[in-house]
C-alpha positions as CSV (number, residue, x, y, z in Angstrom):
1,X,-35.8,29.0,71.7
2,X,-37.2,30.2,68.8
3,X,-37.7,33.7,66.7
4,X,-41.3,34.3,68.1
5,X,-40.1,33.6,71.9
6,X,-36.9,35.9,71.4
7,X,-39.0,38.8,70.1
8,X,-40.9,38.1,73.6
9,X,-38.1,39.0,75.5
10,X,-35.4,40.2,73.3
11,X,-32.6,41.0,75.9
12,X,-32.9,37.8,78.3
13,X,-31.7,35.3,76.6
14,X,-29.1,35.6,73.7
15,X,-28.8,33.3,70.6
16,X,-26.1,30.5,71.2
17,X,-23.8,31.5,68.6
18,X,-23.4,35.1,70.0
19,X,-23.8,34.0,73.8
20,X,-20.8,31.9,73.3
21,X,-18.6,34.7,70.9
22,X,-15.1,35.9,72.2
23,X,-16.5,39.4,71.4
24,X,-20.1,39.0,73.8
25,X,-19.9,41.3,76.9
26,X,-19.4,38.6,79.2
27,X,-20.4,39.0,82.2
28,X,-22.4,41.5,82.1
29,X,-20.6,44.7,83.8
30,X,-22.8,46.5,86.7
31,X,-21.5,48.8,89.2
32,X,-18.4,48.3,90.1
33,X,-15.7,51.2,91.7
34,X,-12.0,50.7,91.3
35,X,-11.5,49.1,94.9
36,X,-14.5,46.7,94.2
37,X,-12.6,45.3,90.8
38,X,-9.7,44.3,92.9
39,X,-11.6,42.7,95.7
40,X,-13.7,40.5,93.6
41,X,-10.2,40.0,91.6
42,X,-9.1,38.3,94.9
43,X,-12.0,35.9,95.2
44,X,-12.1,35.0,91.5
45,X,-8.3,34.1,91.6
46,X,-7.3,33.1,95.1
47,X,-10.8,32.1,97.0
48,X,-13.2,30.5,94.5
49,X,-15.3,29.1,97.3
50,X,-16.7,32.4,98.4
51,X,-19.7,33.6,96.2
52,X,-20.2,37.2,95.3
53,X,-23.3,37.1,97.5
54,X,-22.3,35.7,100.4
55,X,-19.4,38.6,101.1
56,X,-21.9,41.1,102.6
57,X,-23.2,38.1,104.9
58,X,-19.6,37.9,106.3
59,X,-19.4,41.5,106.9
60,X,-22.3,41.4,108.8
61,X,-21.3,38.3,111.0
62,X,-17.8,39.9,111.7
63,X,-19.5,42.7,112.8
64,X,-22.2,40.9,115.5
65,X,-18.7,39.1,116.7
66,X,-17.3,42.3,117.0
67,X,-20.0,43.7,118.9
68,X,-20.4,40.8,121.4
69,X,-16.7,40.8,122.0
70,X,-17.1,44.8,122.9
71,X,-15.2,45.5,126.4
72,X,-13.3,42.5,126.6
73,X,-10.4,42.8,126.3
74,X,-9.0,38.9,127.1
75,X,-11.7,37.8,123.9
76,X,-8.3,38.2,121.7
77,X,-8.5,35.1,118.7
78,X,-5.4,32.7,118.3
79,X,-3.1,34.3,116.1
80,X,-4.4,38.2,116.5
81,X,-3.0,41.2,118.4
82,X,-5.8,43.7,118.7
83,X,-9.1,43.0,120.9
84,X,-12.1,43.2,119.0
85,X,-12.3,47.3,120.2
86,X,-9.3,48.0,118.3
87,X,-9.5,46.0,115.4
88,X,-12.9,47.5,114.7
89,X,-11.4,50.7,115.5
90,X,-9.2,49.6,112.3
91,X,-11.6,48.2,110.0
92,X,-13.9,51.8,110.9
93,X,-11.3,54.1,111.0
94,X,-8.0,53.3,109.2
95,X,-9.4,51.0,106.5
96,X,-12.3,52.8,105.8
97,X,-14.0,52.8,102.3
98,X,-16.1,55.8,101.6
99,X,-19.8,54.8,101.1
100,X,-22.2,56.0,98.2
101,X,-24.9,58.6,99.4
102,X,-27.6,56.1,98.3
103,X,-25.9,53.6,101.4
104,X,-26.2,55.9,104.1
105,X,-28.5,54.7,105.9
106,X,-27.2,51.0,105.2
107,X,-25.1,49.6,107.6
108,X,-22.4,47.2,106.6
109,X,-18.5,46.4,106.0
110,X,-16.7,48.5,103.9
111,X,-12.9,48.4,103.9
112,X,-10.3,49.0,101.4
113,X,-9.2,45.9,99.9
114,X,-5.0,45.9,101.0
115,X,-4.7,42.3,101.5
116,X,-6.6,38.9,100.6
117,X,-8.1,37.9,103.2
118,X,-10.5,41.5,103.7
119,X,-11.9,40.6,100.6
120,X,-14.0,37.9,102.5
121,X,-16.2,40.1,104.1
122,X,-16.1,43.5,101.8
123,X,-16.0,44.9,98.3
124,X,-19.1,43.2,96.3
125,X,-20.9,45.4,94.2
126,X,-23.9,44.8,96.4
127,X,-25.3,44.4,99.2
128,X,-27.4,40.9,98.1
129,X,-26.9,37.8,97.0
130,X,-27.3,38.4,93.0
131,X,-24.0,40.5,92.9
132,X,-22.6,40.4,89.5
133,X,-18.7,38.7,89.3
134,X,-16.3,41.8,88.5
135,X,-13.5,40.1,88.9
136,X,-14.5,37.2,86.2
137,X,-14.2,40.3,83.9
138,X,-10.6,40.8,84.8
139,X,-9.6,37.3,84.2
140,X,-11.6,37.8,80.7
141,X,-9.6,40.5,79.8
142,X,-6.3,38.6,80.7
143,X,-7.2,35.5,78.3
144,X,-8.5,37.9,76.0
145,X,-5.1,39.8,75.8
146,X,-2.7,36.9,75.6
147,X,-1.5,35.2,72.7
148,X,-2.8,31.5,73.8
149,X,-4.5,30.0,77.1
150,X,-1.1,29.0,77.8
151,X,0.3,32.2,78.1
152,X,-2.8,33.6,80.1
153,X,-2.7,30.7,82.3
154,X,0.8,31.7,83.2
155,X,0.1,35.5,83.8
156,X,-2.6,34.1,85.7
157,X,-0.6,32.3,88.3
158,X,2.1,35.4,88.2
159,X,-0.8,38.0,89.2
160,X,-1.8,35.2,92.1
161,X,1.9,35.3,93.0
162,X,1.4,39.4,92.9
163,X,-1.2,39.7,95.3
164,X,-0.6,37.1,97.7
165,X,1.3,39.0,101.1
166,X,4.7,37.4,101.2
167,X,7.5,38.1,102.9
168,X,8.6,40.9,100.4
169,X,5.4,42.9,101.6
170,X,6.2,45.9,103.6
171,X,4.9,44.8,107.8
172,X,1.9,46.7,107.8
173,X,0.5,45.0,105.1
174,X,2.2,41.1,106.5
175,X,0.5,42.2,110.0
176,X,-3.1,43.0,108.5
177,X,-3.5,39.9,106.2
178,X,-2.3,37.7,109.6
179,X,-4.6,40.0,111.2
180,X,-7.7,40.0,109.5
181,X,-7.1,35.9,108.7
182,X,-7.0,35.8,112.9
183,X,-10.7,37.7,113.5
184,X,-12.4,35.3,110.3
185,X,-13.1,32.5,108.9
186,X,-10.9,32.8,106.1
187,X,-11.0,29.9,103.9
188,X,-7.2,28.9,102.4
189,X,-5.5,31.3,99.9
190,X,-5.2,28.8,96.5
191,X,-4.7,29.6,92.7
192,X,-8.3,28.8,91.8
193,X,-9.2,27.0,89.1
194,X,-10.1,28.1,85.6
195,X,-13.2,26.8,83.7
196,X,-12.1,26.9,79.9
197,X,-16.1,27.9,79.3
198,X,-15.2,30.8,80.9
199,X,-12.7,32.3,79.4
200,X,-11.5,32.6,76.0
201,X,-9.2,33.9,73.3
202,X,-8.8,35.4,69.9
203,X,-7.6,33.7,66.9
204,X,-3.6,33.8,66.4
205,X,-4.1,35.7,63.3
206,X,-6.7,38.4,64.9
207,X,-4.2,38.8,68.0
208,X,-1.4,39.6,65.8
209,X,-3.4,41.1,63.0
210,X,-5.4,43.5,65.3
211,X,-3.6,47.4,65.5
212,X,-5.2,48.1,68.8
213,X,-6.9,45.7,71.3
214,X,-7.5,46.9,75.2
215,X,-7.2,43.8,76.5
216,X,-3.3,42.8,74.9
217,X,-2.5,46.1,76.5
218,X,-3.7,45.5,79.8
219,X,-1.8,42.1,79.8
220,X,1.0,44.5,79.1
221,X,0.7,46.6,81.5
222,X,-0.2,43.9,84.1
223,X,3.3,42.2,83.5
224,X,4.9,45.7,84.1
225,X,3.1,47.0,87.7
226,X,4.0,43.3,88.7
227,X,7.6,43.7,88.5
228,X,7.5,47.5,90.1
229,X,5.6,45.5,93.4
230,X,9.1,45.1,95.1
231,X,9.4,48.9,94.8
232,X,6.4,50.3,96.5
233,X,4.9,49.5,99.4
234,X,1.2,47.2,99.5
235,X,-0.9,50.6,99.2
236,X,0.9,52.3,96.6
237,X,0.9,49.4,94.3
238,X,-2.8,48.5,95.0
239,X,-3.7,52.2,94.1
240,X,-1.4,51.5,90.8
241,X,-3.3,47.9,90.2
242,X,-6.6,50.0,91.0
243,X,-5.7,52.6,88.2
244,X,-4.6,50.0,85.3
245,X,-8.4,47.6,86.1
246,X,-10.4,50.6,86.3
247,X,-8.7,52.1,83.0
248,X,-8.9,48.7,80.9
249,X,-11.5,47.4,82.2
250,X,-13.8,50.4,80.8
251,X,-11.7,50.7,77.7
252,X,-12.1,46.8,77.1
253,X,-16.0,47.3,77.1
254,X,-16.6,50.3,75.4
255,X,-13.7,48.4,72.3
256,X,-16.3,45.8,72.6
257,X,-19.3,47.4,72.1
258,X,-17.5,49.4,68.7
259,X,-16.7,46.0,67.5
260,X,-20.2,44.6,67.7
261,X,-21.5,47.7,66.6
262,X,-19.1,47.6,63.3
263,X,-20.1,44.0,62.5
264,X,-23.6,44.8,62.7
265,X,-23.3,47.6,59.8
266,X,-21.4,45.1,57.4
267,X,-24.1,42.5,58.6
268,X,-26.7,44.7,57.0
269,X,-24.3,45.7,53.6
270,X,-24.5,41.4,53.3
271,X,-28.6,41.4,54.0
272,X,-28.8,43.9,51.4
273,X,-25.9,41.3,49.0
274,X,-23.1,43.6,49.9
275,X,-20.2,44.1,52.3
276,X,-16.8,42.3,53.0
277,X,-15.9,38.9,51.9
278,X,-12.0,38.2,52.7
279,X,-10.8,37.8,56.1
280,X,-8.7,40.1,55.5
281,X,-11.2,43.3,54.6
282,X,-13.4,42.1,57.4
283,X,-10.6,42.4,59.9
284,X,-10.1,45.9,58.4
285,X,-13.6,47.1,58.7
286,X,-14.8,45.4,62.1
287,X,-12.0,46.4,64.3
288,X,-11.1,50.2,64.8
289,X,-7.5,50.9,64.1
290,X,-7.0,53.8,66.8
291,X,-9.6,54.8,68.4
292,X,-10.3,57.8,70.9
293,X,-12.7,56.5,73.4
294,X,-11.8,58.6,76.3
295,X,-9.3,62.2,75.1
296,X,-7.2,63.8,78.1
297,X,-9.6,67.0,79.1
298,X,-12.9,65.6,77.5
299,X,-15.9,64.4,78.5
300,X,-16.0,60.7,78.4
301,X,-19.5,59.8,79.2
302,X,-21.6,61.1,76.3
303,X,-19.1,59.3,73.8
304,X,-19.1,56.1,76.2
305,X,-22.8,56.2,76.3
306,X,-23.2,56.5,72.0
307,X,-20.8,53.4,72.3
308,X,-23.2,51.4,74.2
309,X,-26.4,52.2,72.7
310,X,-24.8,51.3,69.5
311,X,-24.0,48.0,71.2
312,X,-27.2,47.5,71.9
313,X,-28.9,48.2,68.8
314,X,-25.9,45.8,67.5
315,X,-26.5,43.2,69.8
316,X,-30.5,43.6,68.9
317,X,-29.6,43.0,65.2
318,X,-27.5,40.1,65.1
319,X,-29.8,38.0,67.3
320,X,-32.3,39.2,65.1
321,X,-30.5,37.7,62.0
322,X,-29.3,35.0,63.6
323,X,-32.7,34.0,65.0
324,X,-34.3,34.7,61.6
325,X,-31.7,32.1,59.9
326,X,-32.9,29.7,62.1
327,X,-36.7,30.4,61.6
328,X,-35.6,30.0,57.7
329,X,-34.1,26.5,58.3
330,X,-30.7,28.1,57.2
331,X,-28.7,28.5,60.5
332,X,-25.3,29.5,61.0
333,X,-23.0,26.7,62.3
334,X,-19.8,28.7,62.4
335,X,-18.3,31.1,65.1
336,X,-18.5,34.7,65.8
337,X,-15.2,34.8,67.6
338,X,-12.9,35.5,64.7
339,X,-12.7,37.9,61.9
340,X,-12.6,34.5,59.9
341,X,-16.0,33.2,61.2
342,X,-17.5,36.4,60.9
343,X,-16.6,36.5,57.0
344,X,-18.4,33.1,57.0
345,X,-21.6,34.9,58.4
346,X,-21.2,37.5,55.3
347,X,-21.1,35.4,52.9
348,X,-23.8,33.2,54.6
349,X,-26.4,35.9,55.0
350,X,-25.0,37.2,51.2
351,X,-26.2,33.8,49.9
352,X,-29.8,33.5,51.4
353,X,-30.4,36.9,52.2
354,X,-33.7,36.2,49.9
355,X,-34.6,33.5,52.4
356,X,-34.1,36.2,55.1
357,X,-36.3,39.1,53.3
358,X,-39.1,36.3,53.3
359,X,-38.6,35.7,57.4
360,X,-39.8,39.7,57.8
361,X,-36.4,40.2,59.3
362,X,-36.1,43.3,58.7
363,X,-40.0,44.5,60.0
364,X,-39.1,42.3,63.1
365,X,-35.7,44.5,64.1
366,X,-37.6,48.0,63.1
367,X,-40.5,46.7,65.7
368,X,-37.8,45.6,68.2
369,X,-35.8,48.7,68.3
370,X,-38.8,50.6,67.9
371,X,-40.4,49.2,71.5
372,X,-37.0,49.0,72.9
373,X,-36.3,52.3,72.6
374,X,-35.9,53.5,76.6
375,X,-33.5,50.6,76.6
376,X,-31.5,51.8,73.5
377,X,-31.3,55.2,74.5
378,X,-29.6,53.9,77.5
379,X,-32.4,54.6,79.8
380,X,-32.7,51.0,81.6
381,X,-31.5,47.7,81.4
382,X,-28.1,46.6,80.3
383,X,-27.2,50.4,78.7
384,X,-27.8,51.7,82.0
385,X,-25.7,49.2,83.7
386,X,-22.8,49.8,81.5
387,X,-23.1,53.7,81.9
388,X,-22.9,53.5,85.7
389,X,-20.1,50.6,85.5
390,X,-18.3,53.3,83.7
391,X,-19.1,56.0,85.6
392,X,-18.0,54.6,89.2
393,X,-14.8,53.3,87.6
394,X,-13.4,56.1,86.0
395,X,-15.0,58.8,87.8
396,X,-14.2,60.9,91.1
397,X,-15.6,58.9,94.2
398,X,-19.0,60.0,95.5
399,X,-19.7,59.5,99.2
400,X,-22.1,60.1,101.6
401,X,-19.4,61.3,104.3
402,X,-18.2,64.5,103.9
403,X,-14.8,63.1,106.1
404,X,-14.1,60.9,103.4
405,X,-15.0,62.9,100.1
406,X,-11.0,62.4,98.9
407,X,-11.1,58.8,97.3
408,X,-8.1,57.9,99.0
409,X,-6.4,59.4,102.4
410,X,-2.3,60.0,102.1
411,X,-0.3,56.7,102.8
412,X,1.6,58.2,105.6
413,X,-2.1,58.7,107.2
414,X,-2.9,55.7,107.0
415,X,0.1,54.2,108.2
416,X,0.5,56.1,111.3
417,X,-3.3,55.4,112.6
418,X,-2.4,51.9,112.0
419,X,1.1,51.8,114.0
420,X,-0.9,54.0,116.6
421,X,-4.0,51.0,116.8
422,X,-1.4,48.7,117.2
423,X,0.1,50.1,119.9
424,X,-3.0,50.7,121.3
């Protein structure tokens, strides 16, 4: 790719040096809720052979099953205590996730996601096959916020241990996962593999040097909810483990999108033969220190929003240098995933930022941000994306059922519909 085909398209395709960064938004947040983070947390850690797009295809084949079983009662799978009239009687009524207004007229599976195996057939964050992987963001946050891949490997396995059903479950939630394993095709419940290009963390001396970093905190706090589990029964800690994704997982963009939007202002101090030059000051400058994203009683979306278009204008300018280096035959070989490697681009734009005044590279990124204004301002595109990512995780649930405007119905609710279904 070169500077005159990334102009073209400026957002599609990412120069490899920041595509590859330990700070890039990767992947790409969409819309996710709460209860959608921790089913596709259950596929990207215990059942890596079901895609994000396939899930709404097995909600829809559980459902013709159901409905061909309807009125017989002997039609009971091995393994499985309700007829297909009461266990969708469960999965419609007792399980029950609210839908948005937009899907009311849409007709498919949408349970809450108490045990493994329901995540088969429910909880993407849509209904086709391009779904984007939420849960690949939570295991990004949990490299991300250990000290090594050794030490996230081993939270890893402890969370897989966490939300597995074992015999330390409470019986309603052993019954459902035996349950819902009977009526599908579940595939087997294994500590999925991890592809190293997928994950990644920050340098030893950023991790330690760092004053505030979202995702070191949600490893934290991770470590703690797991050791409450034997405590609480499966729904109250699933609505803790809801709370602490939907909470970090926001806070662990929006930290994001301030660091790349810092870099990008000492970027220009060095095109202009300024800014940092230690490890040390840039460490300082590029990484906020404590910063408010969300205060108790304020509105969080406007500031969340001013976050992201500054990401994006961020994210516009350093592919624009970067891409400009290489059109000047001076690229960058170093790495954008440490306050160290990032000095290294100072100093590197410091020294030729002659070569790079000759490129035009600052009339391209005027012209670029210029036409990409709609997307800048957040109107479209990835800064729309991220807005409504952040919207349906932190925010009050909207639904298009009146019945089931309260995001969650009481436990003992719950509970006592199921008992009453089983009996039944």
């Amino acid at each position: 790719m070169t500077l005159a085909e990334f102009k073209q398209s400026p957002w599609q395709k990412s120069h490899p040096t920041y595509k590859e960064s330990a700070l890039a938004i990767s992947p790409a947040p969409e819309y996710a809720s709460s209860e959608v983070l921790v089913a596709s947390l259950y596929r990207t850690i215990g059942f890596d052979s079901i895609s994000e797009g396939g899930v709404p295809k097995a909600g829809r084949d559980l459902e013709s099953k159901l409905r061909k079983l309807h009125d017989k009662q002997q039609a009971i799978p091995d393994g499985a205590i309700l007829d297909a009239d009461a266990w969708s009687a469960v999965l419609h009524g007792v399980l029950e996730s609210p839908k948005l207004p937009n899907q009311s007229s849409k007709r498919f599976l949408q349970v809450t996601p108490l045990v493994p195996s329901l995540s088969v057939f429910s909880g993407s964050a849509r209904l086709s096959s391009n779904s984007w992987p939420a849960g690949s963001l939570v295991r990004r946050m949990a490299w991300l916020g250990s000290r090594d891949h050794d030490t996230a490997l081993s939270l890893w396995k402890e969370l897989f241990s966490a939300l597995e059903v074992g015999k330390d479950d409470d019986v309603f939630a052993r019954w459902l996962e035996q349950e819902t394993s009977s009526w599908g095709a579940s595939p087997k419940w294994e500590l999925a593999k991890v592809d190293p290009q997928d994950v990644a963390n920050f340098s030893i001396d950023d991790f330690e040097g760092v004053p505030f970093m979202p995702a070191r905190q949600f490893a934290s706090d991770l470590r703690a909810i797991m050791r409450a589990k034997p405590s609480m029964t499966r729904r109250q800690w699933t609505s803790l483990l809801e709370a602490i994704l939907r909470l970090a997982a926001v806070s662990h963009i929006t930290w994001l999108c301030d660091v790349q939007s810092r870099i990008w202002r000492c970027l220009l101090e060095a095109v202009d033969g300024n800014g940092p030059s230690g490890t040390e000051d840039v460490r300082a400058l590029i990484f906020p220190k404590n910063p408010q994203y969300m205060t108790y009683g304020g509105k969080a979306l406007h500031g969340l929003k001013d976050k992201a278009s500054a990401y994006l204008t961020a994210r516009l300018g350093i592919n624009t240098l970067l891409w400009s280096l290489e059109e000047a035959g001076l690229p960058f070989h170093g790495s954008l995933s440490s306050s160290a490697g990032i000095a290294q681009l100072y100093t590197h734009v410091r020294e030729n930022h002659g070569a790079l005044d000759a490129t035009g590279m600052r009339m391209t990124f005027s012209d670029l941000r210029e036409r990409e204004a709609r997307a800048l301002n957040c109107k479209k595109g990835i800064g729309a994306n991220i807005l409504e990512f952040s919207r349906h995780a932190l925010g009050q649930r909207q639904t298009a059922s009146q019945l089931l405007s309260v995001k969650e119905a009481p436990t003992r609710t719950r509970l006592s519909l199921a008992q009453e279904a089983i009996r039944g």
